[in-house]
N, C-alpha and C positions, 0 to 999 in steps of 0.2 A: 505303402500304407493304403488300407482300404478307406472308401470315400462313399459318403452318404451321401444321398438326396437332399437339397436343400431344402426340402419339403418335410423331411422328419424331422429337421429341430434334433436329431440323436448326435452326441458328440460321440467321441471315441472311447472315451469314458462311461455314458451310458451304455452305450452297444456294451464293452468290455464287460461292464457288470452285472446287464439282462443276461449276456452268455452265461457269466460265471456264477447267477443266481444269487447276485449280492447286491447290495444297495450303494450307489454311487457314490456315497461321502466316505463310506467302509471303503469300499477298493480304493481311493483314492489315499486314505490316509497310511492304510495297509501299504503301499505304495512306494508313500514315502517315506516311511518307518522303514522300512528292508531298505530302499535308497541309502538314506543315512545309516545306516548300520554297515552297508556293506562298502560305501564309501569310507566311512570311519575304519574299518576291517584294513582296506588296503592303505590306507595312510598311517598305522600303526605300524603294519607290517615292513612298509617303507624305512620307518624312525627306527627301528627294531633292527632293518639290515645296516644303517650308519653308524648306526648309538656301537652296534659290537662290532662292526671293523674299529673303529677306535678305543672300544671296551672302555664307553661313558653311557650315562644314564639319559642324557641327553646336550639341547645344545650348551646350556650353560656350561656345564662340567665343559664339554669339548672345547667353550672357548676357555676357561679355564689353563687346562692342559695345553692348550695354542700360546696363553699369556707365558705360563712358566718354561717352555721351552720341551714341552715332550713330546709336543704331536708339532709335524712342520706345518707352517700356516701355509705355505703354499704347495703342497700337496694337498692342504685338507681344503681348501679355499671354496671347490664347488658342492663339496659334503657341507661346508658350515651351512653357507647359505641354504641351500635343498633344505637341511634339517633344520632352521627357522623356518622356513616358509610352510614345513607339516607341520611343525608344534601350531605355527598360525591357522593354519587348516583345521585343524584337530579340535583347538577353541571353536573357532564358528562355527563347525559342525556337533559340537559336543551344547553349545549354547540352541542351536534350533533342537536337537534332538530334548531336551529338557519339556519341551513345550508341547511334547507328545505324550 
């Protein structure tokens, strides 16, 4: 990572945005708009390859099919959890992204 003079006061963010002829607050939010998006992108994609090895809509359904005896809970044991912890991902990230 390139490193400025202590003497410019330019953070990396400035410099970024003098380059790219845009105003600091713009690249920055620009930034993290695509961030969350493409964060959100790959955590769906994730929930999308579990949800249909099991051919559920998500975890509820899967634990569902775990309670009645369709899917074995212990083959599915490290999919359940993985696929709560993106539905949880998926909120927080769907909750910041609103405020943009």
């Amino acid at each position: 990572m390139r490193r400025y003079p202590e003497s410019t006061n330019m953070t990396v963010i400035e410099a970024t945005a003098k380059s790219l002829d845009m105003k600091p607050d713009v690249l920055l939010k620009e930034s993290l708009k695509f961030y969350i998006e493409q964060k959100n992108s790959a955590i769906e994609a994730d929930m999308f390859l579990i949800a249909k090895k099991y051919g559920v809509k998500d975890v509820f359904e899967l634990d569902k099919q775990i309670k009645e005896g369709l899917i074995s809970e212990a083959e599915s044991y490290d999919d359940y959890f993985h696929l709560d912890h993106l539905e949880a991902e998926r909120r927080k990230f769907k909750r910041v992204a609103e405020n943009f």
